[in-house]
C-alpha positions in Angstrom: 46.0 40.0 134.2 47.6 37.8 131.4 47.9 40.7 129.3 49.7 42.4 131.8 52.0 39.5 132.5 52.9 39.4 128.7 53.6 42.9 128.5 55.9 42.7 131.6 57.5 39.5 129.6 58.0 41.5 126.4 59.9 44.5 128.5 62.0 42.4 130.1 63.1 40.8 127.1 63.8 43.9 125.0 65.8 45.1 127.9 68.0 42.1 128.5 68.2 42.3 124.4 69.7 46.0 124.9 72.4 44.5 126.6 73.1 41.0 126.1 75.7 42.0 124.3 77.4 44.1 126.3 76.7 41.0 129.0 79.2 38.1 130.7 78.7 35.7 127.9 79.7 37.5 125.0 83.1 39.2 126.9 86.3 38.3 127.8 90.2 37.3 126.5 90.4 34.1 124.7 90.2 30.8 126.4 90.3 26.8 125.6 88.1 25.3 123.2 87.7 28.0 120.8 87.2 30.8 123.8 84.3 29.7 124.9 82.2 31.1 127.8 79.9 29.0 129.8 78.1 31.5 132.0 75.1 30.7 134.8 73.1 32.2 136.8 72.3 32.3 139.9 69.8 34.4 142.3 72.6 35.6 144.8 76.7 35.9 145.5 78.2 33.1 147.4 78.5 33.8 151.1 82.6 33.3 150.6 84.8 30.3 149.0 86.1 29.1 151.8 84.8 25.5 152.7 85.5 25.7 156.2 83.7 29.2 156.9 80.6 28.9 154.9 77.0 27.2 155.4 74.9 27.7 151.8 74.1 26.2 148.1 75.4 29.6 146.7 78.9 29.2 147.7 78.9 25.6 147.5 77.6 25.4 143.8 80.7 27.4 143.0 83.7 25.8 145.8 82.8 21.9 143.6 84.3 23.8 140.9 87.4 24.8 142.6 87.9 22.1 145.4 87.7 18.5 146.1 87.2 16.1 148.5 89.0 13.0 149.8 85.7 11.3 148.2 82.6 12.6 145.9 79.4 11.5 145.2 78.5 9.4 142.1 76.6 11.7 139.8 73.0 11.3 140.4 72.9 9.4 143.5 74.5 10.0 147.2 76.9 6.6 146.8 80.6 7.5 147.5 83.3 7.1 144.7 87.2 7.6 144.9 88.5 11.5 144.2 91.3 12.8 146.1 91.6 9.3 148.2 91.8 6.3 145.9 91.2 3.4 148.2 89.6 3.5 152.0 89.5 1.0 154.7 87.8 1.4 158.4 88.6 -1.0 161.4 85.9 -3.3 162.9 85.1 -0.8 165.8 84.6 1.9 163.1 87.1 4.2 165.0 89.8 4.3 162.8 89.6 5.7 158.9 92.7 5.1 156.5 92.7 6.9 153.3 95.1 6.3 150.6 95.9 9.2 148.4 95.6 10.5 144.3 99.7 11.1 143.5 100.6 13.4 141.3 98.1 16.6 141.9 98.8 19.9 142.2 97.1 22.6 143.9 96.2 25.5 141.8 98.8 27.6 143.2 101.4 24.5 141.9 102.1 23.3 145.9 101.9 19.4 146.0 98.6 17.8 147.2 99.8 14.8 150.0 98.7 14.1 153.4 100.1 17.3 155.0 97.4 19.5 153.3 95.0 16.3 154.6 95.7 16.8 158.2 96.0 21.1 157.6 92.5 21.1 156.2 90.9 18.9 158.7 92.7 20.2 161.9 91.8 23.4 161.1 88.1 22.7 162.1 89.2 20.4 164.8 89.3 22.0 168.5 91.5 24.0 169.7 92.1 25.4 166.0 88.1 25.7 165.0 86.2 28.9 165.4 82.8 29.9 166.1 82.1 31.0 162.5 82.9 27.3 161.1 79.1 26.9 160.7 79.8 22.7 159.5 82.7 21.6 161.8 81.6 20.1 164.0 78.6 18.4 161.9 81.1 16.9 159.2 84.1 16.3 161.8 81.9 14.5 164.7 83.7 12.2 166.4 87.0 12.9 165.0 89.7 12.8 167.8 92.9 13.4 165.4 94.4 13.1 162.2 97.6 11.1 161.1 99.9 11.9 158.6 101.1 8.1 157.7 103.1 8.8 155.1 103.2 11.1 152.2 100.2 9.7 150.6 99.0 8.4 153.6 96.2 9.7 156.5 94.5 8.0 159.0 91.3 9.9 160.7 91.3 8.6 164.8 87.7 8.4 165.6 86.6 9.6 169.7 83.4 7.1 168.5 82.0 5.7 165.7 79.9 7.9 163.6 77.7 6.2 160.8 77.6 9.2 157.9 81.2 10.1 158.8 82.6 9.0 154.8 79.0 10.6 153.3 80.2 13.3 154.8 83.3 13.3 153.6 82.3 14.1 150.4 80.3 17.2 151.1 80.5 20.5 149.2 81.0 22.2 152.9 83.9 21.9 154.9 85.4 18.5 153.8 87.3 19.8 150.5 91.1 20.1 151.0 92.5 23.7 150.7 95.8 24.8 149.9 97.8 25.3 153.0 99.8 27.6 151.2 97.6 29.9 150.4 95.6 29.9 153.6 99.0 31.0 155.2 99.1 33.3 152.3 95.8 34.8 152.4 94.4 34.9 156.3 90.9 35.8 157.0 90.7 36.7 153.0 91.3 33.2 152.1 87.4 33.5 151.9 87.9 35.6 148.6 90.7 33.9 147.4 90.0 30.1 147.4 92.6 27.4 145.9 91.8 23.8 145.3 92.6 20.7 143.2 89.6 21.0 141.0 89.2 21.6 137.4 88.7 25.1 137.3 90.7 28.0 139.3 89.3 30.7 140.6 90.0 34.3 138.5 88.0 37.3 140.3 84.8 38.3 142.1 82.8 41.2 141.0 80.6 41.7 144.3 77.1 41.8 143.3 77.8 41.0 139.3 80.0 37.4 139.1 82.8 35.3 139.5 85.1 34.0 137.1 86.8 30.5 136.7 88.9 29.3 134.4 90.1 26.0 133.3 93.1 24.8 135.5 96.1 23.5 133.4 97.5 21.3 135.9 94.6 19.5 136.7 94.9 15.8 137.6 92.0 15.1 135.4 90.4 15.1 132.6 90.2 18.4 131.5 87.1 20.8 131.2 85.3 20.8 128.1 84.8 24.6 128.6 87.6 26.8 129.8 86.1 29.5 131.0 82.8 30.0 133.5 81.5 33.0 135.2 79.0 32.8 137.9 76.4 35.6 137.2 74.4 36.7 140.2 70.8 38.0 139.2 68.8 38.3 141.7 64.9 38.3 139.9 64.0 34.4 138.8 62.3 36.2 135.6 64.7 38.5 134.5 67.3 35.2 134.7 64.9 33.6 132.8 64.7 36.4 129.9 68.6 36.2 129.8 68.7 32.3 129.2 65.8 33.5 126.3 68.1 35.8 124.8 71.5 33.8 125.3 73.1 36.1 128.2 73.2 33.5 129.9 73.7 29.6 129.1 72.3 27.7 132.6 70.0 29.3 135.1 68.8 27.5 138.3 65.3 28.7 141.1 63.5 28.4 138.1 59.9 30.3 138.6 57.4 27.2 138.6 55.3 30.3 136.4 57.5 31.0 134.5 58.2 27.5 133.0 55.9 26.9 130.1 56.9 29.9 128.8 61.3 28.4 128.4 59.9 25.5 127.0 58.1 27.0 124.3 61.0 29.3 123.6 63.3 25.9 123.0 64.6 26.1 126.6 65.5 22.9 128.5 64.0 22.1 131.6 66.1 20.0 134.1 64.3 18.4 137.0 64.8 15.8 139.9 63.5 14.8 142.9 64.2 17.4 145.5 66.2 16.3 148.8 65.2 19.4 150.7 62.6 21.3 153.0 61.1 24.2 152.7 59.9 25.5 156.4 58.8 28.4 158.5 61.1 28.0 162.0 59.7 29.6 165.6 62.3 30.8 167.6 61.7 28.8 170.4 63.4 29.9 173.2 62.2 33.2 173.8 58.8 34.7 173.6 56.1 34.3 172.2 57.0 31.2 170.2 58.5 29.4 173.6 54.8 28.8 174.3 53.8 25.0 172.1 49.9 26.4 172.1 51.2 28.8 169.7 53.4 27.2 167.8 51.0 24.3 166.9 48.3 27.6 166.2 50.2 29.1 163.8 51.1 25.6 162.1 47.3 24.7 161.9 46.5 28.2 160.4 48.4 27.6 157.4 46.9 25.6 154.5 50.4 24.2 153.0 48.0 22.4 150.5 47.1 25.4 149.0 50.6 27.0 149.2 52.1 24.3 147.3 49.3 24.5 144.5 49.4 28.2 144.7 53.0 28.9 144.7 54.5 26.1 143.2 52.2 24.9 140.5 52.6 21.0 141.0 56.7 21.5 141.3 56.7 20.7 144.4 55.2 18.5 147.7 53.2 19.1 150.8 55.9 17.9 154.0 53.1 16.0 155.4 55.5 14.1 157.7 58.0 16.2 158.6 61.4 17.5 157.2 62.5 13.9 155.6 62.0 13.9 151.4 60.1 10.7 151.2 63.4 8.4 149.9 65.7 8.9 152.7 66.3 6.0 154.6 64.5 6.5 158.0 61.8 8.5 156.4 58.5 7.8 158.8 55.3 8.2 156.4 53.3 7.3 159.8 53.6 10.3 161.6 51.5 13.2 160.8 52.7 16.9 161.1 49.9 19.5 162.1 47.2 19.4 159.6 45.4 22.8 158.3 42.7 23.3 160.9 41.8 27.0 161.7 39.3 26.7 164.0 41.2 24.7 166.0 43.6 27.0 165.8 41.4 29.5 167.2 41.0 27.4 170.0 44.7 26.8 170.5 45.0 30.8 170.8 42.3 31.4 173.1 43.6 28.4 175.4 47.1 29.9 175.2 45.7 33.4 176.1 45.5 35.0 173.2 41.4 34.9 172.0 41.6 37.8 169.7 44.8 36.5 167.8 48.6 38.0 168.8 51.3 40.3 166.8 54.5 38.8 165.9 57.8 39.8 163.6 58.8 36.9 160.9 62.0 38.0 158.8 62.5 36.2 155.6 64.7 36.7 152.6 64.4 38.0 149.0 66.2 35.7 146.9 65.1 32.5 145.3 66.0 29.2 147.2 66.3 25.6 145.6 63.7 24.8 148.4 61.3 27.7 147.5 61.9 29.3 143.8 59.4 31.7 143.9 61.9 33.5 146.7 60.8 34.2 150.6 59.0 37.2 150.1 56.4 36.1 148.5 56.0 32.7 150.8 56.1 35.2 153.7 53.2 37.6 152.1 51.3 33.9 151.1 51.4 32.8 155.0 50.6 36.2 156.0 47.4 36.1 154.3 46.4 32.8 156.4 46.9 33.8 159.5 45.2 37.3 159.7 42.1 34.5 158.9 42.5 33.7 162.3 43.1 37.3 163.5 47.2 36.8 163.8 49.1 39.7 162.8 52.5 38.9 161.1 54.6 41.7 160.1 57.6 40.7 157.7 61.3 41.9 157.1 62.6 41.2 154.1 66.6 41.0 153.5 69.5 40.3 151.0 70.5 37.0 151.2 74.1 37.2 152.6 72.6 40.1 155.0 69.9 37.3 156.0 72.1 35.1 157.2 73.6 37.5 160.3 70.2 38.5 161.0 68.9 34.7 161.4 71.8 34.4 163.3 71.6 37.4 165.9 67.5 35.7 166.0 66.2 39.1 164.8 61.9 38.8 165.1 60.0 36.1 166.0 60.1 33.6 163.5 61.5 32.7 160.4 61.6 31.1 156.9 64.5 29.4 155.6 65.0 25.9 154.6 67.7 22.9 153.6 69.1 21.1 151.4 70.5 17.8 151.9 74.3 17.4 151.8 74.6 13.7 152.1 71.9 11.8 151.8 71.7 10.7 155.6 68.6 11.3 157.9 70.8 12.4 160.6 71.9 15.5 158.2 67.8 17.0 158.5 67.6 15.5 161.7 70.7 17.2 163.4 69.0 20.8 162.5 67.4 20.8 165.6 70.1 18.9 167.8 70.8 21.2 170.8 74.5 21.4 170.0 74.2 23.0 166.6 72.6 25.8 168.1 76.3 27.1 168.5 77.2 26.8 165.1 73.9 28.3 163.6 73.0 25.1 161.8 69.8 25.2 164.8 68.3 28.6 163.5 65.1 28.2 165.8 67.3 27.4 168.9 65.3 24.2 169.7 66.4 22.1 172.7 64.8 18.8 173.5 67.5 16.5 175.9 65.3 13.2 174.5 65.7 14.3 170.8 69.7 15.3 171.5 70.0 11.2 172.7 68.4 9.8 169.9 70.4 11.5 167.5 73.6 10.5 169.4 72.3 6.8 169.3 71.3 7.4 165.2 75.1 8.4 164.9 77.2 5.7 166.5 74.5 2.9 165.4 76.2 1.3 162.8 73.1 -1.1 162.0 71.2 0.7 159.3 67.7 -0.9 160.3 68.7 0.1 163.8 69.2 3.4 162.9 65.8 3.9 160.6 63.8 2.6 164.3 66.2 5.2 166.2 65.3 7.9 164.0 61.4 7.4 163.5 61.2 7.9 167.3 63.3 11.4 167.2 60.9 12.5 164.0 58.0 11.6 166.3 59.0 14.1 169.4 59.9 16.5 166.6 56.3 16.6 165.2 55.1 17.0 168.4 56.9 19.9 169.7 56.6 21.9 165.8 59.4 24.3 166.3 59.0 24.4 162.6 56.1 24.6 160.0 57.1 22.0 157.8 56.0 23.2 154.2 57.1 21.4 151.4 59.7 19.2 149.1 60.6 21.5 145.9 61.1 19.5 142.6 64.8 20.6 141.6 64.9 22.4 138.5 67.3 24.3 136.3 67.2 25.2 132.9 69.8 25.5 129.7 69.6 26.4 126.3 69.7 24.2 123.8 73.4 23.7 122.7 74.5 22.8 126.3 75.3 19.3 127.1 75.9 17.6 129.7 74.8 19.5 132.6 72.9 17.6 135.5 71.3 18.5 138.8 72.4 16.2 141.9 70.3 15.3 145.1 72.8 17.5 147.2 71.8 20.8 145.0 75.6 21.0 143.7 76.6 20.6 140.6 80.2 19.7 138.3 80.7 22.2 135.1 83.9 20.6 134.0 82.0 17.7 132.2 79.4 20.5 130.1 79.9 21.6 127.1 78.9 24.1 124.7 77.8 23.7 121.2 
């Protein structure tokens, strides 16, 4: 078996030598600081570059490089600093935001930033402007009534209520960065391929399936990137990304193969991890047969042996999610409640009291792709959890798909379950909890179509609680109903990880799974 693996390793890297050359790092015209190229990899193409349209790490990785926020997160942590808004102040009643605003930025088109492009980009996902396919709307806007343009440099956010992790929020890869009026105008429904921000780098072209390329923006209000030109290289295989990074193809990889690890590290490689803020699951759809039926759900959930799957799959690079979908240092995490543990037997007794004695048939689709929450891709999770449950004489058949072609089919609820997974964008409980919040189930956030009228309440209350300790009692009692009721499997907590080669500085992974390329450099 380890002879085989080595041999596989030794193909692969002769191939990826045959062409490194020919490959995105070792191309292209001239740029800043001595035409440099900083090129990374990841497993799939961005679902679009519009903030306002898209839901996943792939696109937001790359939008932090083009857009930017009225606020960002401090690098390492989830605390708010200043970016497009220098100053903030709320009022007592927490119902009224005023942000000052950064003079003297450009878009990358050259049209001024001020508070007009504040109030375009925010009304635009407000009701009666917001569409159906805004999949984080309503999540990063709740509450908001209106927006005021003050003055030039000037916007006030009206609030309908309070809502606790509105300015977390605000600083979110997904659907708070300001766009370019202009070029929305410009662009229509292809804005999506055409994306204009303030940031640091601007976008140049899309190669579906191959890359994108950014390069440096002269006019940027900041300090300038230390490398002027990056390309986004989408490969889908975690080990062939892995032999490019070897060979120098590429310069920064990420959904790093926990096997595949020792070997980068020996070969010089730098491994990058943190704590994970994320959760990897299997979701029921629960509104429609068979998974409507809680005997079943809480079958399937005692048939799988996540203590196995996490030594098995992820080789100690990653954590059992013993008590739900909460990584163990977000405030309101509740280590007292216990999710379903592995128990087959009584999972055979589960079946036979929901009907089913000799074990049932069901469709779970999944996708083929690495995730940040599982690196060893969906596929091979799926086949993992597959293998459990025909222990207990369950059948699950598995559909694999692309990622982006994923996505619709989770929508339309294809099948019977599901994996997918999360990764935190703020740092708030409410932003795992609200997966499963009736009202998301519109805007797709609420894959498994979950509906509990006492969960929806609680999470209301969580959000216009103001009181943090409040809040933390508030949501303990909504994680509680949610273990009960399983509409997911609740699998594990992935360690981040990335990897560079050696002569890159400065790169760093952040809680939220984004990262900022203008401060890395190249050696």
């Amino acid at each position: 078996m380890l002879k085989k693996k080595n041999i596989a390793w030794m193909l692969v890297l002769m191939f990826v030598a045959g062409i490194a050359l020919a490959g995105c790092g070792g191309n292209s015209a001239k740029t800043a600081n001595g035409g440099k190229v900083l090129v990374f990899a990841q497993g799939s193409d961005p679902r679009g570059l519009d903030p306002a349209y898209v839901d996943d790490g792939e696109s937001a990785k790359i939008m932090n490089q083009i857009y930017e926020g009225l606020v960002r997160y401090k690098p390492g942590s989830t605390e708010i600093e200043p970016l497009l808004a220098t100053e903030w102040s709320v009022s007592p009643d927490g119902k009224e935001w005023t942000f000052k605003l950064r003079k003297n930025v450009k878009f990358q088109d050259g049209t001024p930033f001020n508070a007009q492009a504040v109030k375009f980009s925010i009304d635009r996902q407000l009701p009666p402007q917001r569409k159906d396919d805004m999949p984080y709307a309503a999540f990063v806007y709740d509450g908001v009534k209106k927006v005021e343009v003050v003055d030039d440099y000037t916007v006030k956010i009206i609030m309908e209520k309070p809502n606790a992790a509105f300015l977390a929020n605000m600083a979110m890869a997904l659907a708070a960065p300001i766009v370019s009026p202009a070029a929305v105008k410009k662009y229509g429904d292809k804005f999506v391929e055409h994306p204009v921000g303030t940031g640091p780098y601007k976008f140049v072209k899309w190669d579906k399936g191959q890359q994108i390329e950014l390069t440096a923006f002269d006019g940027y209000w900041g300090e300038k990137p230390k490398v002027g030109k990056v390309v986004y290289k989408f490969v889908k295989e975690n080990s062939v990304r892995a032999s490019e990074l070897m060979t120098g193809s590429v310069d920064i990889m990420d959904g790093v193969d926990a096997n595949d690890v020792k070997t980068l590290e020996s070969k010089g490689i730098k491994m990058i991890k943190s704590p994970g803020m994320n959760i990897n699951y299997m979701g029921f759809f629960t509104y429609k047969k068979p998974f409507n039926n809680l005997l079943l759900r809480k079958a399937i959930s005692m048939a799988i042996n996540r203590q196995n799957l996490v030594d098995y799959l992820y080789q100690g690079n990653a954590t059992v999610a013993a008590n739900g979908m909460l990584p163990d240092f977000i405030p309101g995490y509740a280590k007292d409640i216990k999710t379903y543990d592995y128990n087959p037997e009584e999972a055979k007794k589960l079946l036979a009291e929901a009907g089913y004695p000799n074990g049932f048939e069901f469709t779970a689709i999944t996708y083929s792709n690495p995730r940040p929450y599982n690196p060893v891709n969906g596929e091979k999770l799926a086949a993992a959890i597959q293998a459990e449950l025909a222990k207990i004489g369950v059948k699950m058949n598995i559909k694999s798909y692309p990622w982006k072609e994923y996505k619709q089919v989770l929508f339309d609820g294809e099948g019977d379950a599901y994996f997918y997974g999360w990764i935190g964008d703020n740092g708030d409980a409410d932003n795992f909890l609200m997966l499963l919040d009736s009202k998301e189930i519109k805007d797709s956030l609420n894959s498994s179509k979950y509906a509990n009228p006492k969960y929806d309440a609680l999470l209301e209350e969580g959000r216009t609680t103001l009181d943090p300790a409040k809040r933390v009692t508030i949501y303990h009692e909504a994680q509680k109903l949610i273990a009960e009721d399983a509409p997911w499997v609740f699998i594990s907590h992935s360690v981040d990880m990335a990897a560079a080669r050696p002569n890159i500085k400065g790169f760093a992974l952040h809680p939220t799974g984004i990262h900022w390329l203008d401060v890395v450099s190249k050696e």
